[in-house]
Every structure is written in C-alpha cells, then in structure tokens.
N, C-alpha and C positions, 0 to 999 in steps of 0.2 A: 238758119243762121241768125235770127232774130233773135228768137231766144237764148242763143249761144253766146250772145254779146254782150246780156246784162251781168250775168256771174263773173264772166272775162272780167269785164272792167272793176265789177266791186271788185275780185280778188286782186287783180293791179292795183286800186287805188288801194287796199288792205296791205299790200303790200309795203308799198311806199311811202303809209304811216307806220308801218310798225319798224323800216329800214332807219326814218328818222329819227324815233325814238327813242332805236338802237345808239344813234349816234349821241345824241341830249345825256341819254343814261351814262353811256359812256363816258362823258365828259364831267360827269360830276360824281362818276365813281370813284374816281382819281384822288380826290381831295375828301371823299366823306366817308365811302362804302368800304365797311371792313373785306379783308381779304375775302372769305369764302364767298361773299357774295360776289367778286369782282369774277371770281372762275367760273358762277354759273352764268354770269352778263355775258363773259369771254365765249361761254360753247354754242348761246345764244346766237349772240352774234355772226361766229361760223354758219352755224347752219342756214341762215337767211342770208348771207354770203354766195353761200353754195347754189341758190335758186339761181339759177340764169332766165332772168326776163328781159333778156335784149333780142332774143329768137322769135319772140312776137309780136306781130303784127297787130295793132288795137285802132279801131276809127277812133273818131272824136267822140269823145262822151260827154253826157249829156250834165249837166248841175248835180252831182250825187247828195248834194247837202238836203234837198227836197226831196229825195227819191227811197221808197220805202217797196222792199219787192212784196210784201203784204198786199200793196195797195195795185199793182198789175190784176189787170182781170183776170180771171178764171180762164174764160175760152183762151187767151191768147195763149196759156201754158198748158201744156194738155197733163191728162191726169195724171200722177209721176208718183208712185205711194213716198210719203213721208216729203212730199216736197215743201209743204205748210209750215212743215215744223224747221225743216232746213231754211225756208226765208224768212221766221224768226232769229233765226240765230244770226244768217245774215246781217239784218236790220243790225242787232247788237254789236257785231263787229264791225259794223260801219260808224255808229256813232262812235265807240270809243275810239276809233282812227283822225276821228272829227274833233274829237274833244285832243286829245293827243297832238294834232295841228295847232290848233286854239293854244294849249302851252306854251308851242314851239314860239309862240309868237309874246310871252312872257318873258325875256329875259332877267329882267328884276328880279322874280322869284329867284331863279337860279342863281343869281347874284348871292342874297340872304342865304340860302342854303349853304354856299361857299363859305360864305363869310363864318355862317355857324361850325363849319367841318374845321375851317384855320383856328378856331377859335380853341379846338380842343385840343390842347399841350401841342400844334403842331401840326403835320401829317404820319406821325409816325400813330401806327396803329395798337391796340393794345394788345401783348401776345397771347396766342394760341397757350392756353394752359393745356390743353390734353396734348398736345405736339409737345411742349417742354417739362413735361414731368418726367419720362425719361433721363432727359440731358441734366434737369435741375439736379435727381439724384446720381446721379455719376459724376457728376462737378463737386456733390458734396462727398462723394467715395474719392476722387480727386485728392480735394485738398487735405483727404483722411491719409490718403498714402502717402502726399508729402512731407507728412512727417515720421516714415519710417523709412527705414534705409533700406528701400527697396531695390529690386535687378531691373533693368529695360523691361522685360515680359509684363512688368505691373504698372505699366507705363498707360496712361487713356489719355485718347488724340485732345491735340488742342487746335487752334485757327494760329497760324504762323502767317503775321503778316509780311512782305518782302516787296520790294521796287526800289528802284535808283533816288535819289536824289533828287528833290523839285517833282516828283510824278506826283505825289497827293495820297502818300499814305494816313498823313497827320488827319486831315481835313476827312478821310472817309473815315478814321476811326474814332474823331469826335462828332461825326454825324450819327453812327452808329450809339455814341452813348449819349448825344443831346448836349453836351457840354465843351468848350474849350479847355483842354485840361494839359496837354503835349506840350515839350518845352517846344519853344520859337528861338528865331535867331537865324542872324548871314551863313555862323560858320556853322560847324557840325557839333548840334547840341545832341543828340541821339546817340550815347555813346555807349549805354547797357543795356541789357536786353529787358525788358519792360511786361512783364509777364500780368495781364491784367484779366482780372477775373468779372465778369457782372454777374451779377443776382438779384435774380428779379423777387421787387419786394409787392404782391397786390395787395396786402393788409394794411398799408402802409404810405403814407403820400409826404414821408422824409426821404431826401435824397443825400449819400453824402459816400466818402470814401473812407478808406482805410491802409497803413501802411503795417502789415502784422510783423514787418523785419523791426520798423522803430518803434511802436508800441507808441503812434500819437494820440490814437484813441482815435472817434469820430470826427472827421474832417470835411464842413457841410460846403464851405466855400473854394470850387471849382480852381479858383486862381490863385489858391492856396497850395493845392494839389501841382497846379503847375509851377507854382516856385521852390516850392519841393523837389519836382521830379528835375526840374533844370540844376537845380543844386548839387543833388545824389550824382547827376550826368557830368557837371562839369568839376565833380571831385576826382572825376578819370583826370593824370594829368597829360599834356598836349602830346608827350613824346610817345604814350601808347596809345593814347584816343578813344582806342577801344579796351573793354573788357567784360569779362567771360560770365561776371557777378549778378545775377539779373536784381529786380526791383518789382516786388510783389506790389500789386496794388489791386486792389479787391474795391466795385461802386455795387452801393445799396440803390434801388432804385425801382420804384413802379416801372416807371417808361423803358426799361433796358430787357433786353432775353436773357436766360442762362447763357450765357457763351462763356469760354476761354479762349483769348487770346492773346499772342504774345507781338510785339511790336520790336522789332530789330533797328538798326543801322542801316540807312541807305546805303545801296551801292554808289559807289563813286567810279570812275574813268581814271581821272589822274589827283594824285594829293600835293598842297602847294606846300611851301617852303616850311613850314611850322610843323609840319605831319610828316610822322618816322615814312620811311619808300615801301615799308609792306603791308601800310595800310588799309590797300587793296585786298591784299589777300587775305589777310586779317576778317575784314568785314566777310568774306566771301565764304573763307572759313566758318566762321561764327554762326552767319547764316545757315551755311549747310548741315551742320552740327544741330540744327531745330529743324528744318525743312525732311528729316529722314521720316519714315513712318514709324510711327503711325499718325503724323502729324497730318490737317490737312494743310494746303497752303495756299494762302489767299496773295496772289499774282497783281498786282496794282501795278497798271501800265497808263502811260497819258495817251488821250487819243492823237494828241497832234505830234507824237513819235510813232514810225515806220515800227509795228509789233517785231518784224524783224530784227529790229537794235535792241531791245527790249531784255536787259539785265536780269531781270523776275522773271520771265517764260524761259530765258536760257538755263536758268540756276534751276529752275521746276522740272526742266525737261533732262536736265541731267538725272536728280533724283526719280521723277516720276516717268517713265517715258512714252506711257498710254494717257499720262492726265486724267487718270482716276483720284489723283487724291488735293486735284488742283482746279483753284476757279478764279478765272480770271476777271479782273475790275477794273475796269476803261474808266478813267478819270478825267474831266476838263471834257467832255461830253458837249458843249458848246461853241469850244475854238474850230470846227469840224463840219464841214457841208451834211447834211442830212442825211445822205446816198452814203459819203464815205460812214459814217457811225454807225449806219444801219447796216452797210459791208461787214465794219469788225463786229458786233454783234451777233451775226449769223453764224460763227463761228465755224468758217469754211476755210480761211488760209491757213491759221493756228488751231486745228481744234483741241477744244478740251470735252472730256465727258461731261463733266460739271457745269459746262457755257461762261458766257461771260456776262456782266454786269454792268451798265452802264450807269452811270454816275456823273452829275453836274459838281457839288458841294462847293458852290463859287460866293465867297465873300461879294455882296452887295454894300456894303458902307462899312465902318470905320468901328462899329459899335453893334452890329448884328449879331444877336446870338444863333445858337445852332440851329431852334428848328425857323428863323426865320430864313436862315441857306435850304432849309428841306425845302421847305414851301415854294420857296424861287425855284429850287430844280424840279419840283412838280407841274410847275406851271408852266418854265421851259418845254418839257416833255408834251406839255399837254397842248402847246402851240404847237405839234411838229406833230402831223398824223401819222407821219411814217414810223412812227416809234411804239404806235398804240397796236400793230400786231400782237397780238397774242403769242406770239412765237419765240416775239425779241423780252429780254429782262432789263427793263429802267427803272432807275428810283432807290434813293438809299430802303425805301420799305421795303422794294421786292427783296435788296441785297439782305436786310436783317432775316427776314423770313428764308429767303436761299440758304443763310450760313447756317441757320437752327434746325432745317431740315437734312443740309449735309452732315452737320454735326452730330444732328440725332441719329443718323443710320450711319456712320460711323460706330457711334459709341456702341450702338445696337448692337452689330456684327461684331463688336469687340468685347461682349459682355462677358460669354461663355469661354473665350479664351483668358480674358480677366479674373475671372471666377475660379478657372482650373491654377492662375498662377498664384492666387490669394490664396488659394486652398494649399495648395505647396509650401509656400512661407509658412501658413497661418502652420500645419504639420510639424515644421522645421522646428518653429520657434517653443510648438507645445513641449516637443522633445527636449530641444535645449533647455525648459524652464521646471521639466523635469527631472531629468540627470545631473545638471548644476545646484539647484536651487531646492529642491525637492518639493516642487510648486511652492514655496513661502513666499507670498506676498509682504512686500515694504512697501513704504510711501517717503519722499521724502523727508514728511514733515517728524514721521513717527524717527527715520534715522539722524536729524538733527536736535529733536527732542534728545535720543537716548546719549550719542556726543557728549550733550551737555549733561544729563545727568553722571557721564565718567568724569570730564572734568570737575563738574563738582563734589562728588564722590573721593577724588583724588585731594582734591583744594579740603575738603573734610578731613581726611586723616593727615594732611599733613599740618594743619590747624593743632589738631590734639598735639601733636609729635613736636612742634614749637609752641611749647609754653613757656611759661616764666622761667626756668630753670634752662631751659636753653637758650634764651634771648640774654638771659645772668651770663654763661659761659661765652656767646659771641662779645657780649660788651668785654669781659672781664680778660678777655685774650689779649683784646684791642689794648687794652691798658697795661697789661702786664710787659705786651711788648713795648709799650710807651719807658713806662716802669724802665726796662731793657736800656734803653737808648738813654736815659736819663742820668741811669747807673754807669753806662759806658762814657757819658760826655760829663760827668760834674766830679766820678770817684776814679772808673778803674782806668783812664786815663794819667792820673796823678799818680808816679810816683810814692808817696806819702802811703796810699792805701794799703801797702804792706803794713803798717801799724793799726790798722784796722784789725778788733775792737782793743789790743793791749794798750793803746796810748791817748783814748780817744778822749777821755773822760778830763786828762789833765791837759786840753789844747781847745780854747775855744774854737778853732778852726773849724772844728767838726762840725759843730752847730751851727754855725752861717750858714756852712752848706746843704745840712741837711733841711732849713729853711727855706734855698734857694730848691733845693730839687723837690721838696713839695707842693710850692709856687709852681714849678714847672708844670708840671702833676695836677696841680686842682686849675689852674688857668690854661690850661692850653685847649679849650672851646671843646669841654668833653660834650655838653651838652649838643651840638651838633654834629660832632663825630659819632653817639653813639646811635642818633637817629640815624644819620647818612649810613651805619654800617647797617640798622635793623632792616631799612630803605633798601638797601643794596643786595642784605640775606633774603627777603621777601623775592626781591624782583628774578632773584638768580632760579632760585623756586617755581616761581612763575612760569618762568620758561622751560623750566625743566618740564612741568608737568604737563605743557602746551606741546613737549615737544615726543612725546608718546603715540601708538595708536589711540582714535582715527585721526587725532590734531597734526597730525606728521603731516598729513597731505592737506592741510589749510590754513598756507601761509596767511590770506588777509584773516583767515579768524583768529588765529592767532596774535597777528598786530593788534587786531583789538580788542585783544585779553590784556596785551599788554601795556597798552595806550590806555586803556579805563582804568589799568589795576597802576597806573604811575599817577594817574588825576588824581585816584582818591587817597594818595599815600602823600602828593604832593599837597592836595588841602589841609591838609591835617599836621605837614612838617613844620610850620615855620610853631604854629600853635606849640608843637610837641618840644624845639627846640627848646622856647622860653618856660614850658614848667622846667624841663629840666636843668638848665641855667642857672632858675630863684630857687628850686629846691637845692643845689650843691653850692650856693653861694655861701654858706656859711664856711666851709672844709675851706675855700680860699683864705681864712684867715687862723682858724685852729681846725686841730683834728683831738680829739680826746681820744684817749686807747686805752680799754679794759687790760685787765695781765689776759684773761680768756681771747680776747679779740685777738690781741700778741703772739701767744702760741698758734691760734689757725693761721696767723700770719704769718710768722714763721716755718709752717710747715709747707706753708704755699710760695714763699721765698726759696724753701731748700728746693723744693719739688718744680719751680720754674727755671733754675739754676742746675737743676740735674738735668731737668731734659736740653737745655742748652749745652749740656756739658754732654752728649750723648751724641748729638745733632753734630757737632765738634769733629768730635772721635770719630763720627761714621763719617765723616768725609775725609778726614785724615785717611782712615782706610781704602777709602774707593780711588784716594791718590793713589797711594802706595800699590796696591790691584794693579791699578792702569798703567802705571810707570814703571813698577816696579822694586823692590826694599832697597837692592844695592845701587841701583841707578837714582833713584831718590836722594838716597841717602850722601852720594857722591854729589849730586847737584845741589844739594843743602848747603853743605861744607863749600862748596863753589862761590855759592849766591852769597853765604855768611862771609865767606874771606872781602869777596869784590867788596860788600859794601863798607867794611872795616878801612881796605885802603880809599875808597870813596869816600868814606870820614878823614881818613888823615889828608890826602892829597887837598880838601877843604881847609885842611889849616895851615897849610902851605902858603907862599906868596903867592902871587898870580902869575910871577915872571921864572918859578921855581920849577924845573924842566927833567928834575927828576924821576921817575917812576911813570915815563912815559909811554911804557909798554907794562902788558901784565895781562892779570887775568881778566881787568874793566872792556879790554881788546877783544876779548874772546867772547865776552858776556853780550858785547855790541856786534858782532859777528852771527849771524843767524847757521852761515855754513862753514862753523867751527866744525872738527871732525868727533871730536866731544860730547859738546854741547851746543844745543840751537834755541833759539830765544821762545819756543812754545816749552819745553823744559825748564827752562829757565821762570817762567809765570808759574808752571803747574811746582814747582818747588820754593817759589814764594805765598803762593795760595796754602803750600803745606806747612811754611815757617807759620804761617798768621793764625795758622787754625792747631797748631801747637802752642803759642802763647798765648790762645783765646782757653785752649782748654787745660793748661797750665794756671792759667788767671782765674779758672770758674772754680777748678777743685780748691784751691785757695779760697774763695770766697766762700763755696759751700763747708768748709772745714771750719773758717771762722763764725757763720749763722748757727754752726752744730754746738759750739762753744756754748759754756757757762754764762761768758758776759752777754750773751745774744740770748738769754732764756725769761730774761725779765725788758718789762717797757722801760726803766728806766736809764737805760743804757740805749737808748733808741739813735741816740746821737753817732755811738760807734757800729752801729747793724741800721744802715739807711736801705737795705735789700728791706726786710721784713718793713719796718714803719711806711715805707713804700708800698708795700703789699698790703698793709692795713690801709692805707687810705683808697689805694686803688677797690680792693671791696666795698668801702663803705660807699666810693661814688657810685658802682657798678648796680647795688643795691637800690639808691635812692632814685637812679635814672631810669633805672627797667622799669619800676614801678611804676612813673610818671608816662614812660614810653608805651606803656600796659595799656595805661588806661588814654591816654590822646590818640594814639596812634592805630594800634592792634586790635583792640576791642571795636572800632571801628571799620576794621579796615575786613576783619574777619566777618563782622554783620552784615556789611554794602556790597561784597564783592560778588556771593553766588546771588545776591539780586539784579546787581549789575549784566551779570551773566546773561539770565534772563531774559531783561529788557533789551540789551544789545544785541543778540546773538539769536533770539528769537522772534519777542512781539513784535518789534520794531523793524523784521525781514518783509517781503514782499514773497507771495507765492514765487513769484520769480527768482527771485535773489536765496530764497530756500530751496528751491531744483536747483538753482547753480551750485551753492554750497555742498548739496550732496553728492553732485555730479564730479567735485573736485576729488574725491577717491573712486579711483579705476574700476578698486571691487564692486563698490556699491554703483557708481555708475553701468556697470557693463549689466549687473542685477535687472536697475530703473529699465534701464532700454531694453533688454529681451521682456520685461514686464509690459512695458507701455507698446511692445511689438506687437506680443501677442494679444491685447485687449484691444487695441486697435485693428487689429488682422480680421479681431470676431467680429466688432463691428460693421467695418466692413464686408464681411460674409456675409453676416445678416441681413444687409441694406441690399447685397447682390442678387442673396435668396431672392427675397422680397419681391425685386425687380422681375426673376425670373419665372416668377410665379404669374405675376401679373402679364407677362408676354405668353 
C-alpha cells in the first residue's frame, strides 16, 4: 500500500494542475485564440472532465514540490522492469504541473495577453479562407445571375434575417459587419428589404461600401451609408410603409466572411394611426416571400420574450417545419438569469437543427463602436461559467462562423442542382442566339456608332440635294407670294387696273404706285424672313431624317439632334440676318432692270400667275364635285340676288320698312327647305374663286401683251418689275445665307453628332441608348444571357472539380 500511495497522489496532484490549466487556458481563449484552436481546447477539456476523481480515497500527502520518485530508494520499490524510466517521466510531469500553478498565480500576464488579443481589430477572428472559398465563389456566381433574368431553380440560398420589432436584429447585423451602418429611429425606418452582400477583402485593409442600384461609387464612411439607407427607406411613403424594392448594398472588407444577407421589416403586433390596417400583413407577407427555400433564415428572438410569443420562430416554423433551414439568435443575452439563457440555448423547448446563438451586442456608452459592443459581450460570457460549455453557442464570433458553415453546406448541396439549371438556360439561350441571331454578336457601343453613321449618312445626301439652287427656289417662293399679296392689296384691288397696261403710261398714277409696291417688296425685313424660312426648311429636315429607322425609337436622341442642330443655326442667325439686310439695302432705293433680266421676269410673272390661275379653277371645281353644277349654280344666283338687295336696302332710310321679307330671310335661315347657310359659304367661296380666276386670266393676258415685253413700260406691268426685283433680292440673300449660315451649319453639325451623341456618353448611358430599340435590346440581353450563363458554368465547373 506504500508504494501504491506515491503514484496515486502524483497522478491526483497531475491532475489537478492540468484541471487548472484547463480552466486559465480556457479563459483566455475567449479573447485571443483563433477558432480551431479553441475546438481542440474544447475536446481537451472534455476528456479530463470525464475522469471522475471524487471515488478516491487519498491520505494526506506529503510536500510534492521536494519530492522526486528518482530519489526513493531502490529497496523500497521492488524491481518493476522499466520502472526508472516511468519515474523520469513522472518527475517531468510533476514540475510542469508546478510551473503551471506558479502561472496560476500571475494574473498580470494574462492581463497583457488580453489586452494584446482586444487590441487586434476587436474579438472578431480572421476567417477561415479554406471554409469560405466555397461560399466566396458562389456569391460571386450570385451576383453573376442577378443579372440575368433567371427562373427560381437558379436561385442560391442567401441568410434571411427576421424578428419583431425592438428584438435586435439591427445591432446583430452591425456586429456581424463591425460597423453602425442600419438606419435608426422611434418610428419604423426599415421599410425595404435590404439585401446586403459582404466580401471579404484579405489583400486589403480598405473598408468601405457600395450601392451598385445608384452607381455612388466607394463609400468608406459607415454613417454615410447609414443616411443613405434611411433615406432610400423613408422615400417609402407613410401610407404603404412598406415596399417590395430591395436595396443592394455590397461592404468590402478584411474583417467581414463571404455572406449574403438580406435584412427585412420587423414584425409588428399592432400599427398606430399613421400606418395603412394591413400593415401587418404586408410585413408578414414580404417576409414570407424571402423566408421560402432555398433561403436560410436567421430567427432573432430577445431573450427576455417567452420564445413562445416569438414572431421569427412562428413565421420560420410555418415555412420550415423541421428547422432545417433555420437558426435561431437569442439577443439581450444579459437581461436574463444565467439558468434561464443557458435553458433557451440547449435548444430543448424550440428546437432547431441549426441551434441557437446567443448574443449580447449591448451598447455600453454613447459613442462605442462595434467591436467595442463585441468585446463587452465577450467578456459578459466570459464572467458566466455556465456559458463556456462546449455544447452551448455564444458570441457574435461563434454566430459569424455558424452562419458561414451553414451557409457553405447549403450552397454546397445546392451546387449540382445549380449547375443542372445553368446548364438548361445556358442551352436555351445558345439555341435562342442561334435561330434569331445567327450567333452575330453586337455591342452596344458598335450599334450606337453605326446609328450615327445612318444619320449622318442621311444629313450627307441631303446636304448635296439642298444647295444653292434649292435654298434660291425656297427664298424665291417666299417672295413671289409676297409679290402675290402686294399685287392683290396696291393693284388688283382697284378698280382702275382694268386699264392696265393701255392707259398706264399717260397717268402718273401708275408710278407712285408702282414705287410704293416696290418699297413694300425691298423693305419688308427680307433679310430675316429669308433666314427664318432657310432656319425653318433646315429644321423641318432635321426631324424628318431623325425620325426614320433606328432614330424612331430614340426620342431623347433625337431632342438632341435637334437642340444642337437649333444652337448652331441660331449662332449664326442674327450674323446671317445683317449680311443679308446691307447687301439688299441698295434695291430699297432703285432697282435697275436689263431688257434680258425683263423677259425672265416676265416669264416668271406669267408662269406665277398661271399657276395661281390653276390653283383657282381647281378648287372652283372640287366646289362644283362636292355640291354639285345645278345646285351650285342655283345658290350662286341666290347669294348674287341677297347681296344686290343687301346693297339697296343700304341706301334706303333706316325708318324705310319696305322689303322686309325676301330672299336676305331665307339666306339667314339655316333650315330653309332650299337653302342652308353651309351652301350658302360653299357658293360664296365659289363666287370669290370665280373673280379671283377671272381677275388672273386678265392679268396674265395683259403681261402676254406687247406693252409688257419691254422695261420701259414697267409702270403699266408691276406683276413682272415685281418679279425682277423679287430675283435680284432672292439672289443676293442666298448667297449671303450660303456662306454665314449653311457652310457652317453643314461643317459643325456631323461633328456635333459625334461629340454629343457618342464621346460625350458614359458606358452606361450607351447600353441605355441601345437598349431603347426592342430589336436590338432583346439581341444585347439573349447576348449578355448567354456570356454570362458560361461564365457562370465555368466558375461552377471549377467548383465542382475542386469538391
């Protein structure tokens, strides 16, 4: 029994230091020791757990710090093979049990050591790269798919996070990314669904976000991101609260895992006076609608609510009803006795396959950042022994590591069904880009290039096709109808003009007027009518040729064909007005006229006169058509008698009561049985267009005349002398207009083209542009389907190869 006593006790006292040690180690794995290490501390620790040394019995022992089994005599041990060598080894484990005590009794160190572990960004650990390579590439096949318009089948899970209102969804998922970033506020700022992506950056020690819906570029300051997201939120307005829009937000970040997840609307109980009554169902809706699979869902419940009342395990448990695709997150982990927390933990009343997570993340001051809330709830946990089971899961670090390990064997088991439904689109789409397309690749940039080379293509020949000889025939129209008016308001008006050319020459009359009607004619602001008309023929152009294939479907390109092509037409008018003003300013005072100039003027008098005298007759006839010859012809005689007693009854007295019935009764009568007053117009429109073309062949008989064949009778033929002046202005303005206006307007504009319509686009604003024809739109997207489809294939390959 003697000898029996001395091993007994060294292995007790071996015991009892290494039980310690356990505990020491334990305590400062918490704050330093990366995860893997903390699992083999954890098995450690079981197994020396599992020794039961309360069954034996030990006397008192003796001082072990002196005692060395080497140094026992020989006789007293009897001969034992290898026993020398075994009370070497003893000795050794006895001092290190001794030195190991000696520690115990350093807390200082362990102090330093802590203080170094808080010191590194935190307690959040740095991730497992071989656990998230996986996840990292399927987040980026992810974000690949959402940009195709894919079916549910090509759908990969993301983290759905859900809970009521006040549980502390906000505060676990800016522990999770180390940052404040979630809008705040009384009322309900959380009103879109919040789809947040992390990616972890190790190359890299920038942190910052991204909003890829508004294109803000890198966004490094956190509270930035948060007046953004409250912004985006409270553009919902109050009477829907909620809506269905999410809000991408992608953080770059060393310290963060691969994860996706999405951040929803609390649930609510009741909505107060401001918030529409279906509210409730709304949110409950919305949720549900992301909570389906292949989602998983992260359940954030507070500990100091009865999990039984628990909105997130109800809504879970609808969807999920084994709690396979759900894990639950006990929040406020400190309002709560230690007995009950470590109850809901063990996940025996609710269970889930997944477990639950316990979680502090409790604001300590006023200005605390994130990992200074980690470090408080580690140190909580780390006050409370009953938490350090191995069995239970605390600590926003366990949760980041839980959610990347669910995550990853998700996406895992979702590869190969992922892969079979890529593979089916990616098929679809070859086919479609086949039989449509006949595989031909476009780009945007080459379809907005070709565009513009039709437009100016277009703007090219129609350049040639108005030259000087055409811009001569717009002005010279302009004028001859002037000409027109000139002639009707100073000659064929009067009376007298029947003596036109027999009497002209013996009546100064003639000549006053035909000085006034050339005044009229060189002063009535040619120079800027003839601009305003070339301005006007230009622009009509313009839009003609804008409004062709493919410019038919691009109305803003178009506005700004036609917005540049009025700038540069309008820099150049007022310039263009005044050459042409000083160069015709002489014609306002004489006009000299060759016999040669005379006859073309002449010929262009008879020949403006004839086709007015044509224009006449054809509508004379389209009356007569429409009306009728005999009924015409009765409402003539009609219209002609009324207005005859119309004339006389005028020179009657006023008190003179005669001819107080007649045919003026009948004329004013709409529902005469006769005659109705729309007859009565359409056979005054035909007396006017009778005397107009009675009055023209007159005029053209007298320009045919002898006295109209020489200038110097120009006094009795003011049609021709008129038509001479009107060429010589038409002449001298085109020319001027030629060269200020046209020459210019021809050189700037397919530059203009150019610089607007291309350089000056953004890759973006060039995919819109193309994307606004359906054809070539529906092209781009089965193109970028199927290039995106392979890529994605290939990344899945890749994956699958590697598994």
């Amino acid at each position: 029994m003697s000898l029996l006593r001395i091993p007994v006790a060294a292995i007790g006292a071996g015991g009892g230091a290494m039980a310690y040690m356990s505990y020491k180690v334990d305590e400062l794995q918490r704050e330093y020791v990366p995860d893997w290490m903390k699992d083999a501390f954890a098995k450690a620790n079981g197994f020396l757990q599992d020794i039961n040394f309360s069954d034996l019995e030990l006397p008192d022992l003796p001082d072990l710090s002196k005692f060395k089994l080497s140094d026992v005599s020989s006789d007293a041990i009897p001969a034992i093979p290898g026993m020398a060598k075994a009370a070497e080894k003893f000795d050794e484990l006895t001092s290190a049990a001794l030195e190991a005590s000696e520690m115990s009794q350093l807390p200082t160190q362990a102090e330093v050591v802590m203080k170094k572990a808080t010191q590194n960004h935190g307690s959040l650990p740095p991730p497992d790269e071989d656990l998230m390579v996986l996840t990292k590439k399927l987040i980026e096949v992810r974000n690949l798919l959402k940009t195709v318009d894919n079916n549910a089948k090509m759908t990969l899970p993301s983290i759905v996070v859900i809970g009521s209102q006040s549980s502390g969804k906000s505060s676990v998922l800016e522990a999770i990314v180390g940052h404040e970033f979630l809008p705040k506020g009384n009322n309900m700022v959380t009103r879109r669904p919040i789809e947040l992506t992390l990616i972890h950056t190790p190359d890299s020690k920038e942190e910052f976000a991204e909003f890829p819906q508004l294109g803000l570029g890198k966004v490094h300051d956190f509270k930035n991101v948060q007046r953004t997201l409250t912004d985006l939120n409270l553009a919902v307005p109050d009477t829907e609260c909620v809506s269905n829009s999410p809000i991408e937000l992608r953080v770059y970040s060393p310290n963060v895992p691969d994860l996706t997840l999405v951040d929803l609307p609390g649930y609510i109980q009741i909505h107060n006076r401001n918030q529409p009554a279906v509210l409730k169902e709304k949110i409950a809706d919305l949720c549900e609608s992301y909570i389906r699979e292949p989602n998983i869902i992260l359940a954030v419940c507070s500990a100091d609510v009865d999990l039984a009342n628990s909105e997130a395990l109800r809504a879970s448990r609808k969807v999920d009803p084994s709690g396979k695709r759900t894990i639950g997150v006990v929040t406020k982990m400190d309002l709560v006795e230690e007995e009950t927390g470590v109850g809901i933990l063990k996940n025996k009343d609710y269970p889930l396959q997944l477990g639950y997570v316990g979680v502090v993340c409790k604001k300590t001051g006023p200005d605390v950042d994130s990992q200074a809330i980690i470090r408080s709830e580690d140190a909580f946990f780390g006050n409370h022994p009953a938490y350090r089971s191995n069995r239970l899961m605390v600590g926003t670090s366990t949760l980041r590591r839980r959610l990347m390990e669910v995550l990853e064997d998700h996406m895992g088991r979702s590869l190969h069904k992922i892969s079979d439904a890529v593979q089916t689109e990616l098929d679809e789409a070859r086919y479609q880009f086949k039989v449509h397309y006949n595989d031909r690749r476009i780009s945007a940039e080459s379809y907005v290039a070709e565009s513009i080379d039709t437009l100016k293509q277009k703007f090219k020949e129609f350049a040639k096709q108005f030259g000087k000889p055409q811009v001569r025939e717009e002005v010279r129209s302009m004028l001859e109808q002037r000409l027109l008016d000139i002639c009707a308001d100073v000659y064929w008006s009067d009376s007298r003009v029947s003596n036109l050319p027999r009497l002209c020459l013996s009546d100064p009359f003639w000549q006053g007027r035909l000085d006034v009607s050339s005044g009229a004619l060189t002063k009535s602001g040619v120079g800027r009518s003839s601009v305003q008309l070339v301005v006007d023929v230009l622009m009509r152009n313009m839009e003609r040729l804008t409004s062709t294939e493919p410019w038919v479907h691009h109305a803003e390109g178009r506005q700004k064909v036609m917005d540049f092509s009025n700038d540069l037409l309008r820099a150049k008018f007022h310039t263009a007005v005044d050459q042409v003003e000083n160069t015709i300013k002489p014609y306002k005072f004489e006009v000299e006229c060759t016999e040669l100039e005379w006859q073309e003027g002449q010929k262009r008098a008879v020949a403006t006169l004839e086709k007015q005298l044509a224009e006449a007759q054809q509508g004379l006839q389209v009356i007569k058509s429409t009306v009728g010859r005999r009924k015409l012809r009765n409402a003539i005689k009609y219209v002609q008698k009324a207005d005859r007693e119309a004339s006389f009854r005028k020179q009657q007295s006023a008190t003179s009561n005669e001819l107080e019935t007649g045919p003026s009764e009948v004329l004013d009568n709409p529902d005469h049985p006769a005659f109705n007053l729309k007859l009565m117009e359409r056979a005054r429109e035909a007396l006017d267009l009778q005397s107009r073309a009675t009055l023209l062949q007159t005029r053209v008989g007298a320009l045919r005349s002898r006295q109209c064949s020489t200038a110097d009778n120009k006094a009795c033929c003011p049609e021709v002398f008129l038509s001479v002046v009107a060429e010589k202005l038409t002449y001298t303005a085109v020319m001027f207009i030629w060269v200020e206006l046209l020459n210019e307007f021809f050189f700037q504009l397919p530059r203009e083209i150019d610089n607007k319509l291309y350089y000056d686009l953004s890759r973006k604003e060039i995919m819109a542009f193309a994307k606004e024809n359906p054809v070539v739109a529906k092209h781009l997207e089965v193109q970028e389907k199927k290039t995106t489809l392979e890529i994605v294939m290939e990344k899945l390959r890749e994956l699958q190869r590697k598994r």
